[in-house]
DRENTORKOL-3810 file (N, C-alpha, C; in nm, 4 decimals):
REM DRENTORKOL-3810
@n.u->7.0645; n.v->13.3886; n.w->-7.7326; ca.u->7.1118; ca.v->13.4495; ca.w->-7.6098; c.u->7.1652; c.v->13.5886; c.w->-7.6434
@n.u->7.1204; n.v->13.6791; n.w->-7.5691; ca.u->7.1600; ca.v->13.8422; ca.w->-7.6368; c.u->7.2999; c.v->13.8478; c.w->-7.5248
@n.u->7.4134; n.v->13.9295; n.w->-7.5693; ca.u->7.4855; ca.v->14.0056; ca.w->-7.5152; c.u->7.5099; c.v->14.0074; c.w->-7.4094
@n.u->7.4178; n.v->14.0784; n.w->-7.3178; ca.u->7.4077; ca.v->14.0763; ca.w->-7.1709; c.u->7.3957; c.v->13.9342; c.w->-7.0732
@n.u->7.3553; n.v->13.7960; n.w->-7.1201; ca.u->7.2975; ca.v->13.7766; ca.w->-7.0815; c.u->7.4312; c.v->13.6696; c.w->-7.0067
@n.u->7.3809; n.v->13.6409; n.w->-6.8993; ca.u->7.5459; ca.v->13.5572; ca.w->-6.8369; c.u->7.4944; c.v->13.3923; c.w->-6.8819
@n.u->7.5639; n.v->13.3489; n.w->-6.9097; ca.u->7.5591; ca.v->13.1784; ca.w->-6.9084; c.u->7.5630; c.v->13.0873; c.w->-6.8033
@n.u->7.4452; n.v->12.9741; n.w->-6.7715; ca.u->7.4140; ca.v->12.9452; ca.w->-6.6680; c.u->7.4955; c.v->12.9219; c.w->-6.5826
@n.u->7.6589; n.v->12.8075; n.w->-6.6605; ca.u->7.7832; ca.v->12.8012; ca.w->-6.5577; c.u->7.8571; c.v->12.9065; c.w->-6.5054
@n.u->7.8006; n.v->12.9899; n.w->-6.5463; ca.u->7.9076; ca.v->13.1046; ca.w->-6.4785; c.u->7.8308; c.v->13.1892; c.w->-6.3537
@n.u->7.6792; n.v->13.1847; n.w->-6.3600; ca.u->7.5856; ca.v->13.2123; ca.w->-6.2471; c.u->7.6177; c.v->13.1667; c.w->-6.1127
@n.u->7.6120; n.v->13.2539; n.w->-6.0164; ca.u->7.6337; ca.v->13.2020; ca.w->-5.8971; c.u->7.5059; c.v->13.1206; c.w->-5.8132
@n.u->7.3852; n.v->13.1674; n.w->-5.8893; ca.u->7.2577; ca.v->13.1294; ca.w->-5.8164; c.u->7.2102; c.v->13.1075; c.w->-5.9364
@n.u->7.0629; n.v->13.0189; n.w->-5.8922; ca.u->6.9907; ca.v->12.9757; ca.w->-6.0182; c.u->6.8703; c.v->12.9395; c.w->-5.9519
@n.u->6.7513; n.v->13.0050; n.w->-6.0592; ca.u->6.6410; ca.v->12.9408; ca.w->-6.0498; c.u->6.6295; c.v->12.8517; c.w->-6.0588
@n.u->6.4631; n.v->12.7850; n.w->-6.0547; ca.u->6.4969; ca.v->12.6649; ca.w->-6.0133; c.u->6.4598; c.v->12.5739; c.w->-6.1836
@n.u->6.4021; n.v->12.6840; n.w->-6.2201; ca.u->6.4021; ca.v->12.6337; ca.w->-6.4270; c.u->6.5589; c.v->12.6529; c.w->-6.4672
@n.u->6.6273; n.v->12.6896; n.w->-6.3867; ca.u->6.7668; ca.v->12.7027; ca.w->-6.4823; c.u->6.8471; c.v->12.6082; c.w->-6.3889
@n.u->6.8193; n.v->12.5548; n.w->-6.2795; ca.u->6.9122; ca.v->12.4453; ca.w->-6.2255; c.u->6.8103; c.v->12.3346; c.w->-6.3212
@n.u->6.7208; n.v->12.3216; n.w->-6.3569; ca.u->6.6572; ca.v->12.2024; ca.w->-6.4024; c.u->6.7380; c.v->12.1710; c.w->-6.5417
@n.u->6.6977; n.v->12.2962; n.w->-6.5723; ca.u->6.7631; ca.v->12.2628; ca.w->-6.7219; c.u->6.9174; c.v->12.1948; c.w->-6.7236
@n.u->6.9774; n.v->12.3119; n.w->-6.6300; ca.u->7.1351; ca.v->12.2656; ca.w->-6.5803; c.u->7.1971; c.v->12.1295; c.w->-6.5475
@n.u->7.1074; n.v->12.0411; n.w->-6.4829; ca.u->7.0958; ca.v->11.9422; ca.w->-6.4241; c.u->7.0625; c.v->11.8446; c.w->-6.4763
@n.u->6.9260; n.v->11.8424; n.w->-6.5850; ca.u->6.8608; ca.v->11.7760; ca.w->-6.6454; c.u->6.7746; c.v->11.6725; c.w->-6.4888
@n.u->6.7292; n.v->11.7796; n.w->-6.4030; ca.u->6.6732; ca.v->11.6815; ca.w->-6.2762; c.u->6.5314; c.v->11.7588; c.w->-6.2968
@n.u->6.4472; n.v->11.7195; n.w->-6.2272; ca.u->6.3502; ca.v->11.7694; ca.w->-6.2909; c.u->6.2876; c.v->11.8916; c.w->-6.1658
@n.u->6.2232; n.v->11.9871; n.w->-6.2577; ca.u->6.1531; ca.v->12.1159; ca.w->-6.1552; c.u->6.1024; c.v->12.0778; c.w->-5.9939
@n.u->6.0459; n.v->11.9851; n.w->-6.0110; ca.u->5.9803; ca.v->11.9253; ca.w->-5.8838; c.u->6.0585; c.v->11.8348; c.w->-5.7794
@n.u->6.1449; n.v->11.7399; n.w->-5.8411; ca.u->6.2676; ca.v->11.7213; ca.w->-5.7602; c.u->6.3477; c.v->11.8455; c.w->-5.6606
@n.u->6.3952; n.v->11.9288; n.w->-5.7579; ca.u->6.4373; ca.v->12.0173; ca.w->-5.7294; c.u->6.3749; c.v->12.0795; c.w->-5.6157
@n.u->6.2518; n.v->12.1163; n.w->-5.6270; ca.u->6.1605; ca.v->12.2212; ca.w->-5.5384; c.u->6.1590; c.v->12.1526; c.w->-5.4185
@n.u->6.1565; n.v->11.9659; n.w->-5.4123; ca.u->6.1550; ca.v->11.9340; ca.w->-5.3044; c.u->6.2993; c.v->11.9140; c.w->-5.2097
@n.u->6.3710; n.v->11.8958; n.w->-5.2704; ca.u->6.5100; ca.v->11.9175; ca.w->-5.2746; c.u->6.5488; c.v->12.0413; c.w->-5.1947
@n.u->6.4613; n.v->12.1277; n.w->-5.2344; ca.u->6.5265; ca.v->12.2899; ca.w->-5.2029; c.u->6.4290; c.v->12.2811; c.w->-5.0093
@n.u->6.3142; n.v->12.2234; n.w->-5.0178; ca.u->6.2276; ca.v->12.1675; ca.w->-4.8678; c.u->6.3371; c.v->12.1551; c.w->-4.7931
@n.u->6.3773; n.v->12.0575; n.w->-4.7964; ca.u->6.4622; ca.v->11.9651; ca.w->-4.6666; c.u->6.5163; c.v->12.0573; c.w->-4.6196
@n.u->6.4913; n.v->12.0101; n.w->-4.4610; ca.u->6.5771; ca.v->12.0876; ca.w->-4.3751; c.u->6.7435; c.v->12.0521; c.w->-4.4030
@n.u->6.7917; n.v->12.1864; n.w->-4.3954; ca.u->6.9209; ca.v->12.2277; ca.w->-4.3682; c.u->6.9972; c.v->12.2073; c.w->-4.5116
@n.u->6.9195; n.v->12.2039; n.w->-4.6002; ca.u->6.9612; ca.v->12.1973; ca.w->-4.7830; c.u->7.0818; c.v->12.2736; c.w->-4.8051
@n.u->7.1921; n.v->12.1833; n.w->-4.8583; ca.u->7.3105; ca.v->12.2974; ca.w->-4.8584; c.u->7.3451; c.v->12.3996; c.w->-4.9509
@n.u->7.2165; n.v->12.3630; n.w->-5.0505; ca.u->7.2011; ca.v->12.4136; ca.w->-5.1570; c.u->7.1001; c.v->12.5596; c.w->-5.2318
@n.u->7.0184; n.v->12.5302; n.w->-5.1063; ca.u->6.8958; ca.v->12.6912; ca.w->-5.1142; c.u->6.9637; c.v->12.8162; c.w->-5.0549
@n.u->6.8867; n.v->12.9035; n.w->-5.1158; ca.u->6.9374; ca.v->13.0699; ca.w->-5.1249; c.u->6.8341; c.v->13.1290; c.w->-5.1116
@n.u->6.7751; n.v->13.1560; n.w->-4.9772; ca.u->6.6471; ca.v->13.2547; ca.w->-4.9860; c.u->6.6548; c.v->13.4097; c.w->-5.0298
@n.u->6.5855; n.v->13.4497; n.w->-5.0995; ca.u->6.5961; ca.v->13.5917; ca.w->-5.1639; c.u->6.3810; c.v->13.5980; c.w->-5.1000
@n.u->6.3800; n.v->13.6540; n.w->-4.9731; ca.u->6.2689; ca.v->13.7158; ca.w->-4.9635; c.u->6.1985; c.v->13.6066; c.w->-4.9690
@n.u->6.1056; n.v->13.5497; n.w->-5.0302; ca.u->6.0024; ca.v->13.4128; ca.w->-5.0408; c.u->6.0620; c.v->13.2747; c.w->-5.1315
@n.u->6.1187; n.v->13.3781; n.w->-5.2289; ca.u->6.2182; ca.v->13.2786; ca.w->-5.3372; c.u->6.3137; c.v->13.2307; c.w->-5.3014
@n.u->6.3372; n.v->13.0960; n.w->-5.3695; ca.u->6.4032; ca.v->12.9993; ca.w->-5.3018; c.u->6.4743; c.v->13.0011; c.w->-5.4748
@n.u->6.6542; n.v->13.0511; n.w->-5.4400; ca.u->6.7404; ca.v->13.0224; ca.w->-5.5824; c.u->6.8263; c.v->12.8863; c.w->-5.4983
@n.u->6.8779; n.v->12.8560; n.w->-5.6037; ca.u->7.0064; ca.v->12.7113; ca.w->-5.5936; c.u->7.1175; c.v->12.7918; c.w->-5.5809
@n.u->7.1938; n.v->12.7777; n.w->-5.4764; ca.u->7.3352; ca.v->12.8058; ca.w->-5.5033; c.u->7.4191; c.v->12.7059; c.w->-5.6295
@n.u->7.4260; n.v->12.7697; n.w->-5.7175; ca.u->7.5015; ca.v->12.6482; ca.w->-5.8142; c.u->7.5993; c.v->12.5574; c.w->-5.7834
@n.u->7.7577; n.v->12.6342; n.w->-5.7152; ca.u->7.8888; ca.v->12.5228; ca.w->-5.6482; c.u->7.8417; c.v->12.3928; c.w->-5.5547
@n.u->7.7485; n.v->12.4500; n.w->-5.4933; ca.u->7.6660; ca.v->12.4121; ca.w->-5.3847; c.u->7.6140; c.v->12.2688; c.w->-5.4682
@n.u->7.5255; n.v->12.3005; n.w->-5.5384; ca.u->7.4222; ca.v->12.2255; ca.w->-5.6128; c.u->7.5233; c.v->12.1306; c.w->-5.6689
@n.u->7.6416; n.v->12.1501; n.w->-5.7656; ca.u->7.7274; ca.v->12.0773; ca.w->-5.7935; c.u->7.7993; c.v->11.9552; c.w->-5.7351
@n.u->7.8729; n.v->12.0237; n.w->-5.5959; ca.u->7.8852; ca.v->11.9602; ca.w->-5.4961; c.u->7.7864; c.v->11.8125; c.w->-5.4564
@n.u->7.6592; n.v->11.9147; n.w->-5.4120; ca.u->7.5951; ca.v->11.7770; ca.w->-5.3716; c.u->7.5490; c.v->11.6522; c.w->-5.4545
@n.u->7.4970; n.v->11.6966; n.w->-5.6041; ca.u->7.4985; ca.v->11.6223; ca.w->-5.7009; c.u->7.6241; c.v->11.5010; c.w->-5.7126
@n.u->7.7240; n.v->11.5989; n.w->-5.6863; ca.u->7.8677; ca.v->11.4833; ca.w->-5.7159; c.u->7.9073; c.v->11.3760; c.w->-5.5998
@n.u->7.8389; n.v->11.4513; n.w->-5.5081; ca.u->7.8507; ca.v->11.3206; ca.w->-5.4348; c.u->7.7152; c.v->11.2095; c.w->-5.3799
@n.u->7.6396; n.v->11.2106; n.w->-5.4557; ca.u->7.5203; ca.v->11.1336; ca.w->-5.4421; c.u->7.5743; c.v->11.0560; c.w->-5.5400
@n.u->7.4860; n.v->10.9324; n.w->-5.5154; ca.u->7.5073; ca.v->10.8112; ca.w->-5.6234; c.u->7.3029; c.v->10.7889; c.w->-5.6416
@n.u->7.2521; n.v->10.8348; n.w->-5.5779; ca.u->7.0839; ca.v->10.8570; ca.w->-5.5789; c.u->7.0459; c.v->10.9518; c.w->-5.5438
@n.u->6.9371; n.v->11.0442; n.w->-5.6055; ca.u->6.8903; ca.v->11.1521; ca.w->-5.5544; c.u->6.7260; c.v->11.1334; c.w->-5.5530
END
């Protein structure tokens, strides 16, 4: 990791390879995850779809199944 580079917990948004990794949930979960209407967790940037991380946290912690 060079210098610059911020560390994933401290990111406010995240792709969706760096919530995977983050998560250990997998890319495609995720992507469908990020679908559902009214996701409390997507961040549109233009076509791209980032994870809000707190967000992502949040909902993770309170599921018992995803």
């Amino acid at each position: 990791m060079d210098a610059n580079t911020v560390p994933i917990h401290l990111k406010m948004v995240l792709t969706i390879r760096e919530a995977a990794e983050y998560s250990n949930i997998g890319i495609n979960k995720i992507d469908s995850l990020l679908k559902a209407p009214n996701c409390p967790f997507v961040l549109y940037v233009g076509t791209r779809k980032l994870v809000k991380r707190k967000e992502f946290e949040e909902y993770i912690r309170n599921r018992m199944a995803i």
